[in-house]
VOPAGU-2260 file (C-alpha; in pm, 1 decimal, decimal comma):
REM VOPAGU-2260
SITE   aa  ch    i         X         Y         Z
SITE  UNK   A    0   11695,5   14457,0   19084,3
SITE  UNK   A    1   11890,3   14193,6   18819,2
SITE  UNK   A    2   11594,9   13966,3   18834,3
SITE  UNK   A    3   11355,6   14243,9   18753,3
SITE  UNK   A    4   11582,7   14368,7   18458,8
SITE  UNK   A    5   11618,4   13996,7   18351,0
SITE  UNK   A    6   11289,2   13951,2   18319,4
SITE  UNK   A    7   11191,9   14276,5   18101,4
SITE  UNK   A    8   11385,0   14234,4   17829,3
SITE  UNK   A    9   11291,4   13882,7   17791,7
SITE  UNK   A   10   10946,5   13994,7   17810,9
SITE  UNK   A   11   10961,3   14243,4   17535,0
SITE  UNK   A   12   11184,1   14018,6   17296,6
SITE  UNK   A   13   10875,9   13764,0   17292,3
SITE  UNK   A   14   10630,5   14025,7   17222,9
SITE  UNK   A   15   10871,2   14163,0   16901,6
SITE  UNK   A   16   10904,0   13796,8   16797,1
SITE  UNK   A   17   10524,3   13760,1   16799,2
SITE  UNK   A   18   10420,6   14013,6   16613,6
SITE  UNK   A   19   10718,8   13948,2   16333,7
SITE  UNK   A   20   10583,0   13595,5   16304,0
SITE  UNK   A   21   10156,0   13725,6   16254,4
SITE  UNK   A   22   10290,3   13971,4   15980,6
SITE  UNK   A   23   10490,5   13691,8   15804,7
SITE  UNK   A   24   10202,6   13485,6   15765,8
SITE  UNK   A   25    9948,2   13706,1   15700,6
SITE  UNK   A   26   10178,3   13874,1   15407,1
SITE  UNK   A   27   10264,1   13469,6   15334,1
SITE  UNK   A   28    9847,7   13444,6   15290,5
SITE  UNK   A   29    9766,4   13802,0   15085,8
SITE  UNK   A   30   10047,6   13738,6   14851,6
SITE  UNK   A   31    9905,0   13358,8   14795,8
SITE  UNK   A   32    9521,3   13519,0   14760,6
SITE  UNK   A   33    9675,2   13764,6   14497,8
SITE  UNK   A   34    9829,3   13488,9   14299,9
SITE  UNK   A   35    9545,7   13285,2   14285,6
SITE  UNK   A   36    9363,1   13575,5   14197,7
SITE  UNK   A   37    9585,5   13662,2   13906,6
SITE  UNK   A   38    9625,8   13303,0   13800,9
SITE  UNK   A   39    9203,9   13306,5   13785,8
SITE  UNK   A   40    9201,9   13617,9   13594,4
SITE  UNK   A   41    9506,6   13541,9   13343,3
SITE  UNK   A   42    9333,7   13207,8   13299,2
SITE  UNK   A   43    9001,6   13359,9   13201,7
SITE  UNK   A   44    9172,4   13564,9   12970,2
SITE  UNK   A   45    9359,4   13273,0   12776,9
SITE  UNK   A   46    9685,1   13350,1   12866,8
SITE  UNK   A   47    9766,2   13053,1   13060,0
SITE  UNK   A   48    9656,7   12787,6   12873,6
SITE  UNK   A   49    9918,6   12815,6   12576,7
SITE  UNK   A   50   10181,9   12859,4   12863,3
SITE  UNK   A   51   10061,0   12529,3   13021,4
SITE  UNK   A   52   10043,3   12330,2   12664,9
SITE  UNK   A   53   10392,3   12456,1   12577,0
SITE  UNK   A   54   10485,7   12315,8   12966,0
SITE  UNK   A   55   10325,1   11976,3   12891,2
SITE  UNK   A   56   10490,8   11963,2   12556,8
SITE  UNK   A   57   10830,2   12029,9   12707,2
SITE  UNK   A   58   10829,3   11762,4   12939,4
SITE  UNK   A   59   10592,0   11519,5   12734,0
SITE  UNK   A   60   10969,3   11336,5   12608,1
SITE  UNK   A   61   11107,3   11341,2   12929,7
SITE  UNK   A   62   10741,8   11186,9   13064,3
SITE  UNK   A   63   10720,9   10887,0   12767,6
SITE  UNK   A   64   11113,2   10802,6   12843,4
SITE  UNK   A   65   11094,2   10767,8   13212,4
SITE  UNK   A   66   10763,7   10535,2   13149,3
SITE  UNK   A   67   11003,1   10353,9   12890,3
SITE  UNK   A   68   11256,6   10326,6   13153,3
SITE  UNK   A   69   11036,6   10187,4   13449,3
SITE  UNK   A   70   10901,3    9948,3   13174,1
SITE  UNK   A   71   11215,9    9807,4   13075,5
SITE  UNK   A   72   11326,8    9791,6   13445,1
SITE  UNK   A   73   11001,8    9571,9   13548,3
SITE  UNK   A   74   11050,8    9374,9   13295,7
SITE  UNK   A   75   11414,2    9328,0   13380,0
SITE  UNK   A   76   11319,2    9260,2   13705,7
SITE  UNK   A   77   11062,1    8987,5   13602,5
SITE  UNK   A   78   11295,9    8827,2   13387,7
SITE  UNK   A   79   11441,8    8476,0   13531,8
SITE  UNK   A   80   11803,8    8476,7   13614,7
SITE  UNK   A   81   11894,5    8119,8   13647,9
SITE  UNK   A   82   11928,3    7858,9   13356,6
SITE  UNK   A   83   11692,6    7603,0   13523,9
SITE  UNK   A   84   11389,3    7884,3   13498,7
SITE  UNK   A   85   11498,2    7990,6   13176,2
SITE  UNK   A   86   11502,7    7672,0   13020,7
SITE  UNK   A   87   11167,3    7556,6   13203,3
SITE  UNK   A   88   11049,0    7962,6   13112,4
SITE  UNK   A   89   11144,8    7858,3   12710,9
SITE  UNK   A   90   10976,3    7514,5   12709,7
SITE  UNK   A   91   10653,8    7641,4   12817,0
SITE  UNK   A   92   10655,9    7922,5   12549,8
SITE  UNK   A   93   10746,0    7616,5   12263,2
SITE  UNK   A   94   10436,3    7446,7   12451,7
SITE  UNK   A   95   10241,2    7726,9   12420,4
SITE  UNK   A   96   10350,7    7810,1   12067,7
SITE  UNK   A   97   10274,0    7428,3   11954,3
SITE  UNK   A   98    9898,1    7465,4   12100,7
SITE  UNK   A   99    9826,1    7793,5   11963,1
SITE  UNK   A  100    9985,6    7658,9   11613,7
SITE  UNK   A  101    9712,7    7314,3   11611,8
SITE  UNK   A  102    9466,5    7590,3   11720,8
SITE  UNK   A  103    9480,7    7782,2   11463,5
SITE  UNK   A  104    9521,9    7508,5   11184,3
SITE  UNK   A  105    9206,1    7359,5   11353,0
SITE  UNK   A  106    9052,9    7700,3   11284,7
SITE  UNK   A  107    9129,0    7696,6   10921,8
SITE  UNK   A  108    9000,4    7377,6   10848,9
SITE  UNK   A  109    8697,4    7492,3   11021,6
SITE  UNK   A  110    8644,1    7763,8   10805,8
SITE  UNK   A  111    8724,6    7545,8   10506,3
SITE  UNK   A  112    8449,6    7266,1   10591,6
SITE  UNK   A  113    8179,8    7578,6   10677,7
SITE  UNK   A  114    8265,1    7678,3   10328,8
SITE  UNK   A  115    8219,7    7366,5   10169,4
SITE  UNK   A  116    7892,1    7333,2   10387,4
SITE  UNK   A  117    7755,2    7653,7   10310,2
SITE  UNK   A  118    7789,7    7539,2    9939,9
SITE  UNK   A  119    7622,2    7201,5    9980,8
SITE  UNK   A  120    7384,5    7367,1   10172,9
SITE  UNK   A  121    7283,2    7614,8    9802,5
SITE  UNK   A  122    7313,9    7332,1    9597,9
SITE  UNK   A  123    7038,9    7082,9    9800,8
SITE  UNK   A  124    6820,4    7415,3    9839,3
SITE  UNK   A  125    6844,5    7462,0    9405,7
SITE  UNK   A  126    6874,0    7128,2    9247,1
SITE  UNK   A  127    6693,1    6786,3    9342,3
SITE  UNK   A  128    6938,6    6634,9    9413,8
SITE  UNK   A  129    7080,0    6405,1    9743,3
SITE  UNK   A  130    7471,7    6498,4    9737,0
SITE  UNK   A  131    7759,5    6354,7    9973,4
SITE  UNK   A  132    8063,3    6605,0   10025,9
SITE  UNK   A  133    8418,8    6439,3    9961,1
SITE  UNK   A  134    8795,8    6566,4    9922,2
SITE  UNK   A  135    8999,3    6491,3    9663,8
SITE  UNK   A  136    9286,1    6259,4    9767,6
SITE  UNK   A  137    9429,9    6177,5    9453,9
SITE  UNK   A  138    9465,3    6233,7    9095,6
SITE  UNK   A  139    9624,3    6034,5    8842,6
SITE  UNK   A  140   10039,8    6080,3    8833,1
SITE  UNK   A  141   10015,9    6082,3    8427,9
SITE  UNK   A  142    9837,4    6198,3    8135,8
SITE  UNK   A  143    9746,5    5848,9    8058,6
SITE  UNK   A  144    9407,6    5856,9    8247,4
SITE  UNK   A  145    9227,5    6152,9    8353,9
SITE  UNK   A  146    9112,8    5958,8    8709,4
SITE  UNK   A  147    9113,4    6132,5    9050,9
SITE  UNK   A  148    9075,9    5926,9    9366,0
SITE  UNK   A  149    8784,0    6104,6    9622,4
SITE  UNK   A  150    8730,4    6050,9    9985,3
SITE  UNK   A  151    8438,2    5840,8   10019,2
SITE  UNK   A  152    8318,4    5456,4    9900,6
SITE  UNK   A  153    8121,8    5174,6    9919,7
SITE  UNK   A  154    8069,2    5265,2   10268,4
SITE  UNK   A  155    7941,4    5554,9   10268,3
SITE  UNK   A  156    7692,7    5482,1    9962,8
SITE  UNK   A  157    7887,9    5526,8    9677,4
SITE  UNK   A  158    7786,9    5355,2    9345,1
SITE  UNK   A  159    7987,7    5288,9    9045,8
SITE  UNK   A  160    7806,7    5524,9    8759,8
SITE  UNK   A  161    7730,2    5841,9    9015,4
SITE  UNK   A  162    7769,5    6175,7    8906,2
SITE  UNK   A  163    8038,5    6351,1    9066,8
SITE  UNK   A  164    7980,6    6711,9    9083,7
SITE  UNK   A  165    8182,4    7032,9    9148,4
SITE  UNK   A  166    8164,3    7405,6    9194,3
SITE  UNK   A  167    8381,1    7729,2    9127,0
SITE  UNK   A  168    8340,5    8078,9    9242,9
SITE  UNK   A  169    8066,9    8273,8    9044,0
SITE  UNK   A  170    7945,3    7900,9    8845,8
SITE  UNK   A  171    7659,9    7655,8    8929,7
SITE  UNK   A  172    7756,5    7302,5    9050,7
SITE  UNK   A  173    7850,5    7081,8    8707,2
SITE  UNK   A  174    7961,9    6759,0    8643,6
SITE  UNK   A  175    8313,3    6702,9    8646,5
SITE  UNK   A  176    8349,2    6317,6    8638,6
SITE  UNK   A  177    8146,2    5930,9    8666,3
SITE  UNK   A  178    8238,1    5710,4    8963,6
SITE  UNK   A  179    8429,5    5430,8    8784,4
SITE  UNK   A  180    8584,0    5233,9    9071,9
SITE  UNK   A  181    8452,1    5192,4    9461,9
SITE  UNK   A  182    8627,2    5034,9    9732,6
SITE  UNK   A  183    8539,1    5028,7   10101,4
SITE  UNK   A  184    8651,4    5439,3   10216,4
SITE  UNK   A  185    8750,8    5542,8    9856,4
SITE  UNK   A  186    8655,4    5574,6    9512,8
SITE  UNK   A  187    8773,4    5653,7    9160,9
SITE  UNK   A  188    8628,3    5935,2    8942,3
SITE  UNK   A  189    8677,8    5935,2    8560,4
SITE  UNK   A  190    8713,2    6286,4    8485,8
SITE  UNK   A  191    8403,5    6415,5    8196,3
SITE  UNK   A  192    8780,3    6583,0    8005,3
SITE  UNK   A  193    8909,2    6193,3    7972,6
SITE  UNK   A  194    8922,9    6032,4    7608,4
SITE  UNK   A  195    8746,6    5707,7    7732,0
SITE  UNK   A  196    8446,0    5915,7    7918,0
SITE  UNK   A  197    8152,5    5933,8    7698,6
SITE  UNK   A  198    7788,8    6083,3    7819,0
SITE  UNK   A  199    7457,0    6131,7    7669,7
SITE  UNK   A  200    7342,0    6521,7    7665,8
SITE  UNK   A  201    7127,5    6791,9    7552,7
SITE  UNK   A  202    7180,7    7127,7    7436,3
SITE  UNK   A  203    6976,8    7390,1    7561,8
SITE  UNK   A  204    6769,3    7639,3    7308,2
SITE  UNK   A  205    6527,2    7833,1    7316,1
SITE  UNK   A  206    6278,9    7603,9    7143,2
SITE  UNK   A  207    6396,0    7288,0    7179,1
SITE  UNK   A  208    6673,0    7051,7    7367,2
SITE  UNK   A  209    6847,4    6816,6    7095,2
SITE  UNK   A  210    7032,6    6486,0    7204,7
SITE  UNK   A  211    7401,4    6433,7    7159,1
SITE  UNK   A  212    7658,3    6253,2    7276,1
SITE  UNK   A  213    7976,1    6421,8    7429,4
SITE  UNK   A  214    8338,6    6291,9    7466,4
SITE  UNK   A  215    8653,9    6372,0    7653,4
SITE  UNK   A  216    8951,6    6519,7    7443,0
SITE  UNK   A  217    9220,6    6628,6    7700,4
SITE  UNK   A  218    9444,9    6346,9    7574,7
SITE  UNK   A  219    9395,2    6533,9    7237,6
SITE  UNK   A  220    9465,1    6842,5    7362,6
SITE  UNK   A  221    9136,1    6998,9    7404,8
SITE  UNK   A  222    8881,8    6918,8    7689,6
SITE  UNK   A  223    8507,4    6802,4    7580,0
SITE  UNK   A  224    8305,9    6841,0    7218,2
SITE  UNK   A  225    8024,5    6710,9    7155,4
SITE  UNK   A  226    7838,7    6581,8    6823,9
SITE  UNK   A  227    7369,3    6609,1    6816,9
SITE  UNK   A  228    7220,6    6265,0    6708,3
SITE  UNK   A  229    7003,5    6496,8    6499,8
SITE  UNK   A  230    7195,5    6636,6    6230,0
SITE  UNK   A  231    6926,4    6848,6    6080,2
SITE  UNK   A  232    6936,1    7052,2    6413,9
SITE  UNK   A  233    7204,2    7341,9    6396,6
SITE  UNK   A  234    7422,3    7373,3    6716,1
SITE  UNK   A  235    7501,8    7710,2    6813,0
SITE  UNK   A  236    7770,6    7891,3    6986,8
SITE  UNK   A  237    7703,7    7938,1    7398,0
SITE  UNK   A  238    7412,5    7693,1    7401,5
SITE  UNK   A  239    7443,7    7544,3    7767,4
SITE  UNK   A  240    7523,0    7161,6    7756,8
SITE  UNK   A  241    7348,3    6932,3    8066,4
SITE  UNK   A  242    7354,1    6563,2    8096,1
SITE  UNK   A  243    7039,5    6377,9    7945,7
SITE  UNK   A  244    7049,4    6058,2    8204,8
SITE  UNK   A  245    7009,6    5796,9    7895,3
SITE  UNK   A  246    7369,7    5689,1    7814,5
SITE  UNK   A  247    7242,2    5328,5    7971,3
SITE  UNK   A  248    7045,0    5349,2    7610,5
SITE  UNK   A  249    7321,7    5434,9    7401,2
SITE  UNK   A  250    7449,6    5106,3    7479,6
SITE  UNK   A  251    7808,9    5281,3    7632,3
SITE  UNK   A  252    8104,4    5061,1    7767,7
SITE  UNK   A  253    8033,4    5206,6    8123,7
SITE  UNK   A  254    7733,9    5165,2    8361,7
SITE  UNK   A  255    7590,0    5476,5    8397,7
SITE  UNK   A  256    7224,8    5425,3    8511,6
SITE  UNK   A  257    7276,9    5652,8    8838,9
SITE  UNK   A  258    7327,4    5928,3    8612,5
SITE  UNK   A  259    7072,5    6199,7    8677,8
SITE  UNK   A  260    6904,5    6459,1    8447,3
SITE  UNK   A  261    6967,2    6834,3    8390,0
SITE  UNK   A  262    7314,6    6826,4    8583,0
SITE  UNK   A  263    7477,9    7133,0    8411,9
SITE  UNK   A  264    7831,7    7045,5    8239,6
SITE  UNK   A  265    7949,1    7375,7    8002,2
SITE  UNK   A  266    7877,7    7572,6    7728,7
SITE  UNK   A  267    7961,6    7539,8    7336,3
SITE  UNK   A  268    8209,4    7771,9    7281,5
SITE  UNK   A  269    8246,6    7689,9    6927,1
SITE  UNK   A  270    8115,9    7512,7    6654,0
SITE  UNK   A  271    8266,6    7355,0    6323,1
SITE  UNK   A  272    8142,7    7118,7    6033,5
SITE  UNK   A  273    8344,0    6771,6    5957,4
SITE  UNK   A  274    8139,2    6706,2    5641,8
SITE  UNK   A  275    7795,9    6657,4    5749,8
SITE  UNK   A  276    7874,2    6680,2    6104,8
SITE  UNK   A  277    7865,6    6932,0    6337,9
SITE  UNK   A  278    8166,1    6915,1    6642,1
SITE  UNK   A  279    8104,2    7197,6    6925,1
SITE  UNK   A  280    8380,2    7281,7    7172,8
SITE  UNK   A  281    8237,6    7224,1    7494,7
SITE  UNK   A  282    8403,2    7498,0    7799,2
SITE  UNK   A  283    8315,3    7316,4    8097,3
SITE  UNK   A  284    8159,0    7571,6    8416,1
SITE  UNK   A  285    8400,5    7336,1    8667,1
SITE  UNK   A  286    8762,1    7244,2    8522,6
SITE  UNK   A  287    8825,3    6905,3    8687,9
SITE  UNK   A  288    9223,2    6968,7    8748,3
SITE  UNK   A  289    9104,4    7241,3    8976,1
SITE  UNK   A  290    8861,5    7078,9    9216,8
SITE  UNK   A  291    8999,8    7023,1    9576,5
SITE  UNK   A  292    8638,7    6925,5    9681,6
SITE  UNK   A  293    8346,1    6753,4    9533,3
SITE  UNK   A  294    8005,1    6603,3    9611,7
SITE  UNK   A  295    7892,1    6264,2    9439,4
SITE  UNK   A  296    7478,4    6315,9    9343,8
SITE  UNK   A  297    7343,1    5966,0    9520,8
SITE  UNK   A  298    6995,1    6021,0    9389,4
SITE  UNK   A  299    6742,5    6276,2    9203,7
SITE  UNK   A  300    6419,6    6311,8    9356,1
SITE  UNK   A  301    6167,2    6310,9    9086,8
């Protein structure tokens, strides 16, 4: 009789707990097919998607600082702790600094010889002319001499009496000095603005190309005039001025038989009378003080 009691109630408790337990989860499943059903429908209807932007911009802050925070902490984490990795840490980033610092210097002077390159390149390609690129070392510490001291001599085929040419943004390649002085690896340039430099020229016109002979002035405050042979010929304001190549003729203190034709200097920029002769102001396309970089002409192909 007890066990048969015992074992009824038992029997119905489990059935009760059962069928509890099925309702639970199939309620648990409708009211999860509802939601997504209402989620769906509210979504298709745009009312979720402002509530979900003004959710992302809420925690957007809290997103960027914890992304800060595990930043800072792996890099805290990377960082060495003892003064022998330090020290070895900082003397590979002076290493590192030092190589990137030649790099990019070697970069720049790069760029600075494909420049000058580029321009040698033009000036070959327009004029018939055989050129030689050279820096400027030196120029003369005083006003006494207008002499600049260039990168290239004997060796390299340098002549005394060579044109030395230069060029400036927006202006052709013009004569800016005469080779006065060679040595083995260097050689000295007397500058066309110096007192003591004096070259045979012609003046461009429209009809004709008179002779003259041009002189340095910078020691007398100006730059360059020039004075025609012909005096019946008028001179005229922006005529272009180019050497002639005959100053050997004029019988001239320095040797200046390498001096080619046609090698463009400047332009009259004005013109006065001293009696019966005429004195134009020559503006020269290359000012000689300026030039960091030159080619001497080593021949003319005729």
């Amino acid at each position: 009789m007890r066990d048969f009691l015992d074992e009824r109630p038992l029997k119905l408790r489990r059935e009760v707990a059962g069928d509890r337990g099925y309702w639970r989860v199939f309620a648990l499943a409708l009211s999860l097919v509802l939601v997504s059903v209402l989620l769906i429908v509210l979504d298709r209807r745009g009312v979720i998607a402002p509530a979900r932007l003004m959710v992302r911009e809420t925690i957007q802050p809290l997103a960027a600082w914890l992304t800060q925070r595990r930043s800072e902490l792996l890099s805290w984490w990377a960082t060495p702790r003892d003064a022998a990795t330090m020290q070895a840490r900082i003397a590979e980033l002076e290493a590192e600094n030092t190589r990137l610092a030649a790099e990019v210097l070697r970069l720049e002077q790069a760029q600075v010889e494909n420049t000058f390159l580029r321009q040698q390149l033009a000036i070959t390609q327009s004029y018939p002319w055989t050129i030689l690129g050279a820096e400027v070392m030196i120029r003369a510490p005083d006003a006494a001499r207008r002499v600049l001291t260039i990168a290239r001599g004997a060796n390299d085929g340098v002549r005394v009496g060579m044109a030395v040419i230069g060029q400036q943004p927006g202006g052709p390649p013009a004569l800016i000095g005469v080779v006065e002085a060679v040595g083995p690896r260097t050689a000295d340039v007397l500058m066309i603005t110096d007192i003591s430099s004096q070259l045979s020229v012609r003046l461009l016109q429209a009809d004709t190309a008179p002779l003259g002979l041009m002189q340095g002035q910078w020691q007398r405050g100006s730059r360059m005039r020039v004075e025609l042979i012909d005096r019946s010929i008028a001179m005229r304001e922006g005529d272009h001025v180019v050497t002639a190549g005959i100053s050997g003729a004029l019988n001239l203190p320095l040797d200046l038989a390498s001096m080619p034709t046609a090698v463009p200097i400047g332009v009259v920029e004005t013109v006065r009378q001293e009696g019966q002769r005429q004195i134009g102001e020559i503006r020269p396309f290359v000012d000689p003080d300026q030039v960091r970089y030159v080619w001497v002409i080593l021949s003319q192909d005729d």
